[in-house]
C-alpha positions as a printed Julia matrix, in Angstrom:
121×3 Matrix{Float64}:
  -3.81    6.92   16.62
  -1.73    4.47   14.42
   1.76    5.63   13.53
   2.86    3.98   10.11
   6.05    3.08    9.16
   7.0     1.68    5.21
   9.92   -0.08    4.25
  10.81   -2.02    1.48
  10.84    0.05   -1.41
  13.72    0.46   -4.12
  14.86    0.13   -7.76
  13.63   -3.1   -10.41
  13.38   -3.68  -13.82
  10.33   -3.39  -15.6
   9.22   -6.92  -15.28
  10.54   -7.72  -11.73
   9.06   -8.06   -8.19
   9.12   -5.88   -5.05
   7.47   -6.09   -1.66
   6.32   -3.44    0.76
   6.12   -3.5     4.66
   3.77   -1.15    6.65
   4.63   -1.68   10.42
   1.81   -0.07   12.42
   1.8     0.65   16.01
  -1.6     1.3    18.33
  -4.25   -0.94   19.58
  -6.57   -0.08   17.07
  -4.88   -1.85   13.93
  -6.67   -4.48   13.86
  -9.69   -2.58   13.55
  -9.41   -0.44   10.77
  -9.73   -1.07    6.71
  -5.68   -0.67    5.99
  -4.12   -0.03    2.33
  -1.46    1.62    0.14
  -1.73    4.59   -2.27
   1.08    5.97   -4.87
   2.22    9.41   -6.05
   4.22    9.79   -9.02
   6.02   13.17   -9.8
   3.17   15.82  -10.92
   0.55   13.69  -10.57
  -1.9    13.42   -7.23
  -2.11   10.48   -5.15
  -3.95    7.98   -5.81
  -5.35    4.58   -4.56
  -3.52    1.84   -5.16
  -5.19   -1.15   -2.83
  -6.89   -1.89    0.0
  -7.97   -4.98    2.7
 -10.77   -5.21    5.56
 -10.06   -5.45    9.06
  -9.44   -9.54    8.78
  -8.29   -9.74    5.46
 -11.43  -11.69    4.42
 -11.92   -8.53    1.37
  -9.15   -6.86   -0.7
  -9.24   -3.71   -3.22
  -7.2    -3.24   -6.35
  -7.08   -0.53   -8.22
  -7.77   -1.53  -11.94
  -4.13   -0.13  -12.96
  -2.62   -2.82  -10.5
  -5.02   -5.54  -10.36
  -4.03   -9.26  -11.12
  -0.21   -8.18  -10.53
  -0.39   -6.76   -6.84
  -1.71   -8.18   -3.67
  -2.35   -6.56   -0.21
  -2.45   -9.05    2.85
  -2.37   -8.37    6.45
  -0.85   -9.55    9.74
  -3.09   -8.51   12.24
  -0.78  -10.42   15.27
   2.13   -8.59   13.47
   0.28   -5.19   13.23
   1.75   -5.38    9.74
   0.37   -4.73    6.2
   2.24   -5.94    2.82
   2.0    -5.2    -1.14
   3.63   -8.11   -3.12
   3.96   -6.51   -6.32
   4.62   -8.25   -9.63
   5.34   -7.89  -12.67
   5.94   -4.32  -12.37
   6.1    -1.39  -15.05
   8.17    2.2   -15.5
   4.16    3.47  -14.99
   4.22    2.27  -11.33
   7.35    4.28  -10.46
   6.04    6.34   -7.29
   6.3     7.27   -3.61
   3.94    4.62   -2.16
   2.41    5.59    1.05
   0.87    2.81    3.45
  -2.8     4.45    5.28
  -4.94    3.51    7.74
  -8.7     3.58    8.27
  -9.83    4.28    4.94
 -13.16    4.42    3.76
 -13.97    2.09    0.89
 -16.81    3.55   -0.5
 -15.09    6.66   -1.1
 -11.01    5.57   -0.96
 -10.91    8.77    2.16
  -8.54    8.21    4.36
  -9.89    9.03    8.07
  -6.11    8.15   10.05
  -2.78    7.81    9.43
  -0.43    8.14    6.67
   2.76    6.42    6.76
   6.25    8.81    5.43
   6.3     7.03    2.23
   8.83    4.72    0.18
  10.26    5.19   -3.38
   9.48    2.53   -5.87
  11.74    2.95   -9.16
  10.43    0.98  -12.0
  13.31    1.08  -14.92
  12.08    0.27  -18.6
């Protein structure tokens, strides 16, 4: 199974940039549908983006889409969120997953422990 490991998070202004690392381990990376999902205090997690096994297909959530973007190192067994442009509304714990399903946004493997993004207005 692929352990997960986040990094990257921290505190912007509305406004500003951040980027997010997901270092996987396992043979299977490159294999699996990878993405990121948020959870903001008292709400549920939810799904935030996704990308196919070689990149060649990305998911955005409509909340995030046209100011975040997924990409993937398969050769690096890594997986990054550039995210722009950010708002107080996309303050959350943002969790990077593995082998998600993309018809239903399941995720069948791994969860990573999570990183706080704080998005000041």
């Amino acid at each position: 199974q692929v352990q997960l490991v986040e990094s990257g998070g921290g505190l912007v202004q509305a406004g500003g940039s951040l980027g997010l690392s997901c270092a996987a381990s396992g043979r299977t990376f490159s294999t699996y549908v990878m993405g990121w999902y948020r959870q903001a205090p008292g709400k549920e997690r939810e799904f935030v983006s996704a990308i196919d096994w070689n990149g060649g297909s990305t998911y955005y959530a409509d909340s995030v889409k046209g100011r975040f973007t997924i990409s993937r190192d398969n050769a690096k067994k890594m997986v990054y969120l550039q995210m722009n442009s950010l708002k107080p509304e996309d303050t959350a714990v943002y969790y990077c997953a593995a082998d998600i399903v993309i018809a239903t946004w399941e995720v069948y493997g791994s969860w990573g422990q999570g990183t706080q993004v704080t998005v000041s207005s």
